[in-house]
C-alpha positions in Angstrom: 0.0 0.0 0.0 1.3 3.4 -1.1 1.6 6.0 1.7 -0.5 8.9 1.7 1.1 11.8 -0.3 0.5 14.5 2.9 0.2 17.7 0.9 -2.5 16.0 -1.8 -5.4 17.4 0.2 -4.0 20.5 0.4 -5.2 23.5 -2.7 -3.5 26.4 -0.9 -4.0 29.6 -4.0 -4.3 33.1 -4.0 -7.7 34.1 -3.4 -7.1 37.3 -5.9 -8.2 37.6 -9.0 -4.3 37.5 -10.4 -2.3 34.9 -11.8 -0.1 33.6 -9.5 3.8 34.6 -9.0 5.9 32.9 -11.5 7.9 29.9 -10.3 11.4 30.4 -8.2 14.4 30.7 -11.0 16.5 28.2 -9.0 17.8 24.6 -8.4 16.6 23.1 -5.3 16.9 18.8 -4.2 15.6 16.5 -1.5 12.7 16.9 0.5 12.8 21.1 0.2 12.4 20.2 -3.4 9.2 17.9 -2.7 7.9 20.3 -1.0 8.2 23.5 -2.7 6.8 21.4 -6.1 4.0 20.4 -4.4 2.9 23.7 -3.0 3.6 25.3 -6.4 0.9 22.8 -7.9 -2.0 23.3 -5.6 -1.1 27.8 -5.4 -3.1 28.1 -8.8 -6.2 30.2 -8.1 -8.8 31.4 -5.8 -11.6 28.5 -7.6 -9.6 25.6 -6.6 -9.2 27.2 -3.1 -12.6 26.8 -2.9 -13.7 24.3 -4.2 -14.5 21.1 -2.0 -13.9 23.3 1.0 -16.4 24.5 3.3 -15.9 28.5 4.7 -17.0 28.9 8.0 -17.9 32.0 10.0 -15.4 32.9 12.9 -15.6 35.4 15.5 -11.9 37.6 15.1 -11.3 37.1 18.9 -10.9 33.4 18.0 -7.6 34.3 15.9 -4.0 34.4 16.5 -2.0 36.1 13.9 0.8 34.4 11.8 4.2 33.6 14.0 5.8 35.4 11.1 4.7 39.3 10.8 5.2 40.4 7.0 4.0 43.9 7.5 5.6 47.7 8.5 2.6 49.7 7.9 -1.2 48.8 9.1 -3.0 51.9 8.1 -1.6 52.9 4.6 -4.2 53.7 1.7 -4.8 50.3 0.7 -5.9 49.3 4.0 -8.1 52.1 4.4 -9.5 50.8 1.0 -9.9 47.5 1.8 -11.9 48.4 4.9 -14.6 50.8 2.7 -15.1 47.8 0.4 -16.0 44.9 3.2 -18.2 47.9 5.1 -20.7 48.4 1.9 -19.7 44.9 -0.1 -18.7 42.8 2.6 -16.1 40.4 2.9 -15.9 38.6 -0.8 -13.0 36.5 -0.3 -12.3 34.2 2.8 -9.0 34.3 4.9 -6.9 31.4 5.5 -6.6 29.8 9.0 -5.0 26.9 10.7 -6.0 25.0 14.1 -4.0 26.3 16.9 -1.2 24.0 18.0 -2.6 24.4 22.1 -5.8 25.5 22.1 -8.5 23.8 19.7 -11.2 26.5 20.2 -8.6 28.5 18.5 -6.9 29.4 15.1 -3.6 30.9 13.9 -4.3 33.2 10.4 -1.9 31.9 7.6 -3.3 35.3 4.9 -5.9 37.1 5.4 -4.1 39.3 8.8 -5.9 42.4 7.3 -9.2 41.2 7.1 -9.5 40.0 10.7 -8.6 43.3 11.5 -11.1 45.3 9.5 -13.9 42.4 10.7 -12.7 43.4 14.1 -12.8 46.9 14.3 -16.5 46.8 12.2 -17.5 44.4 15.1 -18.5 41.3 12.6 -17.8 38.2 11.9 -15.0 36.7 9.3 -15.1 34.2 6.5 -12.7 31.2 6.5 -11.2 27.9 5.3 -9.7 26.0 7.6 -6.1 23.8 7.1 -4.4 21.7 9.0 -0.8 22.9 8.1 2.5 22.8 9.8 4.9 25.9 10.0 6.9 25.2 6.5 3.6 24.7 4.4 2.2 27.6 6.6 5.2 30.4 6.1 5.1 29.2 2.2 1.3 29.9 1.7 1.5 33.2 3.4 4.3 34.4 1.1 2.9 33.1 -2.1 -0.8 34.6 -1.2 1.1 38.0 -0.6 3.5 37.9 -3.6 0.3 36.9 -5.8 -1.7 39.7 -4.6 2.0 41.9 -5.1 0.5 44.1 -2.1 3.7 43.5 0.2 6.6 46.3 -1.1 10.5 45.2 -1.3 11.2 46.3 2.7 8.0 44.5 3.6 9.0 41.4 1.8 12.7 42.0 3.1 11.1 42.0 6.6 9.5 38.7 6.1 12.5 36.8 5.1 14.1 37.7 8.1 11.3 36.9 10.4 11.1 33.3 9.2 14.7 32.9 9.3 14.4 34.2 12.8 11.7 31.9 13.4 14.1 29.4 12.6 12.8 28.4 9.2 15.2 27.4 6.3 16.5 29.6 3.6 15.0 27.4 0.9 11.2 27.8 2.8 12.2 31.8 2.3 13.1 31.0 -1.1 9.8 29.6 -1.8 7.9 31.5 0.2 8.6 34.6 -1.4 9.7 33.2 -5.1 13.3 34.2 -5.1 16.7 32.9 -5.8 19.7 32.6 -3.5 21.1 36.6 -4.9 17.9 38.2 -4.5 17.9 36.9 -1.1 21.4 37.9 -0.2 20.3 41.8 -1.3 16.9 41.6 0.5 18.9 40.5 3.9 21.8 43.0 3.5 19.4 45.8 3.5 18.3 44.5 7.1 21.6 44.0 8.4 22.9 47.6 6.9 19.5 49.9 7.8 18.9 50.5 11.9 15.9 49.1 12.9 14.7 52.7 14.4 15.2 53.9 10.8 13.1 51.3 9.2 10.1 51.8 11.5 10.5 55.7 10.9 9.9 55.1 6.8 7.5 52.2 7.4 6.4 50.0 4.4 7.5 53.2 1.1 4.9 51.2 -0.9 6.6 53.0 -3.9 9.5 52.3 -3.5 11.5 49.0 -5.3 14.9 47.3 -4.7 17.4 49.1 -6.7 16.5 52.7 -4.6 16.5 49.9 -0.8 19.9 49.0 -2.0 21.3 52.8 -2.9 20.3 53.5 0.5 21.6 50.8 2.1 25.2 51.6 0.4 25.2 54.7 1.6 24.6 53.7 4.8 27.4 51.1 5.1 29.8 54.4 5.7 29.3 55.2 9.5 28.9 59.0 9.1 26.4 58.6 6.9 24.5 56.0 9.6 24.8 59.0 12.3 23.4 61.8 10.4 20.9 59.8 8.7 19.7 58.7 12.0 19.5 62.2 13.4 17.5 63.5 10.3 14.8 60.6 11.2 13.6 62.2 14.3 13.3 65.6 13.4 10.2 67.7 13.2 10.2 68.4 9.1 10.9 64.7 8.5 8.4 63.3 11.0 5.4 65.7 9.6 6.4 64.3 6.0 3.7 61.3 4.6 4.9 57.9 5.0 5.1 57.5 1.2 7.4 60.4 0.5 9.8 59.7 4.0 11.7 57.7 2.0 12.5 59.9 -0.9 13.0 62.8 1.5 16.0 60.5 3.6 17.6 59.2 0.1 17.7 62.9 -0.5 19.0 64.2 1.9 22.1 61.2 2.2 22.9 62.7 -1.3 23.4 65.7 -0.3 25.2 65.5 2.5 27.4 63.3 1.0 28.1 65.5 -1.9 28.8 68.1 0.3 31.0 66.2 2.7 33.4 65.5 -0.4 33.6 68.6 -1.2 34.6 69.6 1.7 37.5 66.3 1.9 40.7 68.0 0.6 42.7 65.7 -1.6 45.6 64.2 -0.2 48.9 65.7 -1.3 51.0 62.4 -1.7 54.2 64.8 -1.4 53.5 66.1 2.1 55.2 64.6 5.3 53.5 65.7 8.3 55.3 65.3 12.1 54.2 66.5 15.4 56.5 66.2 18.8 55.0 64.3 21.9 53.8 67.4 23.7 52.1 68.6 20.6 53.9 72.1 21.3 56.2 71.7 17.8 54.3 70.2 14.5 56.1 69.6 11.2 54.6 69.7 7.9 57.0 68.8 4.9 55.8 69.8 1.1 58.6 67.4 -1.4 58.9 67.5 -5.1 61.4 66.7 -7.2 64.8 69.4 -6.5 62.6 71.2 -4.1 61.4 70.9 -0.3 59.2 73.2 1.6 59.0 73.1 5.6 56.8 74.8 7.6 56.5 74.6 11.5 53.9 75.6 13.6 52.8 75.5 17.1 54.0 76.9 20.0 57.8 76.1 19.7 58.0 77.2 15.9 60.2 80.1 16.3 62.4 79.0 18.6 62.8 75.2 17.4 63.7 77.3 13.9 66.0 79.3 15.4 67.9 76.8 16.9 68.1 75.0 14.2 69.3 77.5 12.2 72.7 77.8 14.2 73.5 74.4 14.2 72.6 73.9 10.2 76.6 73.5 9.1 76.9 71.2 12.1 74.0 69.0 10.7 75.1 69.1 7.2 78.6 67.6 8.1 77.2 65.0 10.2 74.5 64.1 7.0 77.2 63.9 4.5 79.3 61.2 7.0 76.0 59.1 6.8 76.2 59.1 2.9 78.6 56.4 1.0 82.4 57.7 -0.6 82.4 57.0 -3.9 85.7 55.6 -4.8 87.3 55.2 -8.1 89.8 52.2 -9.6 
C-alpha cells in the first residue's frame, strides 16, 4: 500500500483575482524540493481554493496572527480601501486559517491578517477555510498569497525573510515562500543588516518604492557618518510631519546631499606632504617634497624658537649628514 502523499489534500492559491507569482528561478533537491513542487501545484487560483472546501464563520477574537509578521505599515491607503469595500460589499474572499497548536477552540491566520482586523474593528464576523498545516507549508502559503496579490513592497517582503529565518525556518522555505533565488535573497537580507531598525520603523512600508533605490540606501549607509546623520535626520520635526510615502524619498535625498557636500569639503591628499608633530604637541612639522625642491613649515608653539635653533646648528647637521652618505671611490 502506497503511503498517503501529505500535501494532496492541500489547494492552498491566491484568493485574488491575479495569476499567481511565476515559479522560483533556482535549483533546489531532497525533500525542500518535494515540498516546494508540491505547494507550487496546488497555489493556482482562488476556484480551486474553494472548491471542495467548506468556509466557516469565525468570531476575530478566536484568531491568532501568523508567528511570522510580513508587515511595517497597518493603516496605509490600501488598508483604508480594503476596509470601505468589506463595510458596503462585505467580505468577498475568505481568509486562510490553521487549528491552533494548544488550544482547539482556537486558530492561527496563515493570509488574510488584514481582514481580521477590519472584521474586528466593524465588530462582525470573518469568512474562513480551515487547514491543517505545519509551519513550513504555513510560512510558504502566506508568502505566495502576498507575492500573488503583489501588495507586500521590497522592505515588507525584506522584513519577512528575516522573520522566518528568525523563526528558525530554512533559507529554501524563504526562497519559496517569497519566489526568489539565492542573490535576491542575499540583497533583500543586507538591507536588514545595513538599515537601523529605528530607521526602518520611521519610513514604514515606502509602498513606492522597489529594490534598486533599498539597495542605494543601504550603500550609503554602510559608511558610518552617513548611519549618524541619517539617524538624526529621522527624528526631526520636518521629517516626522512628511507622509509615509514620500519619507523615503525625502531621507535618500537628503544622504545625497550631505554626502556631496561632505566630499567637497574632503581636501585631496597631497602624496608629497610629510607631516610630524612632537609628543607634547607644542612643535608640528609639515613637509611639502617635489622633485629638486622641499618646503618646511613649522607651527605650534615652539615654531620660532625650534627654527631658530636650528638654524645655528645647520653646518653642524650638514657635516654629520654627508658622513651618513657612501664615498664614492674610483679604480
Amino acid at each position: 500500500m502506497s503511503r498517503k502523499n501529505p500535501f494532496a489534500e492541500l489547494d492552498i492559491g491566491s484568493i485574488s483575482n491575479e495569476k499567481p507569482a511565476s515559479k522560483p528561478g533556482y535549483g533546489m533537491t531532497g525533500a525542500a524540493k518535494v515540498v516546494v513542487r508540491s505547494i507550487e501545484e496546488m497555489a493556482e487560483n482562488t476556484k480551486r481554493l474553494m472548491e471542495g472546501e467548506t468556509i466557516i464563520v469565525l468570531d476575530p477574537d478566536a484568531l491568532e496572527v501568523s508567528f511570522v509578521p510580513d508587515r511595517l505599515s497597518s493603516d496605509d491607503e490600501e488598508y483604508l480601501e480594503l476596509k470601505q469595500a468589506i463595510r458596503d460589499q462585505g467580505q468577498s474572499s475568505p481568509i486562510l486559517v490553521r487549528p491552533h497548536p494548544v488550544d482547539r477552540n482556537r486558530y492561527m491566520v496563515v493570509f488574510g491578517h488584514r481582514r481580521v482586523r477590519v472584521a474586528r474593528e466593524l465588530g462582525i464576523k470573518v469568512n474562513a477555510v480551515v487547514k491543517d498545516l505545519d509551519d513550513i507549508t504555513s510560512a510558504i502559503a502566506q508568502g505566495q498569497e502576498n507575492s500573488a496579490r503583489s501588495n507586500l513592497s521590497f522592505i515588507e517582503r525584506a522584513y519577512f525573510a528575516r522573520n522566518l529565518l528568525e523563526a528558525g525556518l530554512t533559507k529554501d522555505v524563504v526562497k519559496s515562500s517569497l519566489g526568489i533565488d539565492d542573490a535576491l535573497l542575499s540583497k533583500i537580507l543586507s538591507v536588514f543588516e545595513t538599515v537601523p531598525q529605528s530607521m526602518l520603523d520611521a519610513l514604514g512600508a515606502s509602498k513606492r518604492i522597489g529594490r534598486d533605490r533599498w539597495l542605494d540606501l543601504r550603500q550609503m549607509l554602510l559608511n558610518p557618518a552617513h548611519v549618524k546623520v541619517a539617524l538624526e535626520y529621522v527624528t526631526t520635526p520636518s521629517f516626522l510631519e512628511t507622509a509615509h510615502e514620500g519619507r523615503f524619498e525625502s531621507l535618500h535625498a537628503f544622504l545625497k546631499r550631505y554626502k556631496k557636500k561632505s566630499a567637497a569639503k574632503t581636501p585631496k591628499k597631497d602624496a608629497g606632504v610629510t607631516t610630524w608633530a612632537s609628543k607634547d604637541e607644542l612643535l608640528k612639522l609639515a613637509m611639502n617634497t617635489k622633485p629638486r625642491r622641499v618646503a618646511i613649515e613649522l607651527t605650534s608653539a615652539e615654531a620660532r624658537p625650534f627654527s631658530d635653533w636650528l638654524s645655528s646648528r645647520l653646518d653642524r647637521l650638514y657635516d654629520e649628514y654627508r658622513q651618513t652618505k657612501p664615498t664614492n671611490e674610483g679604480n
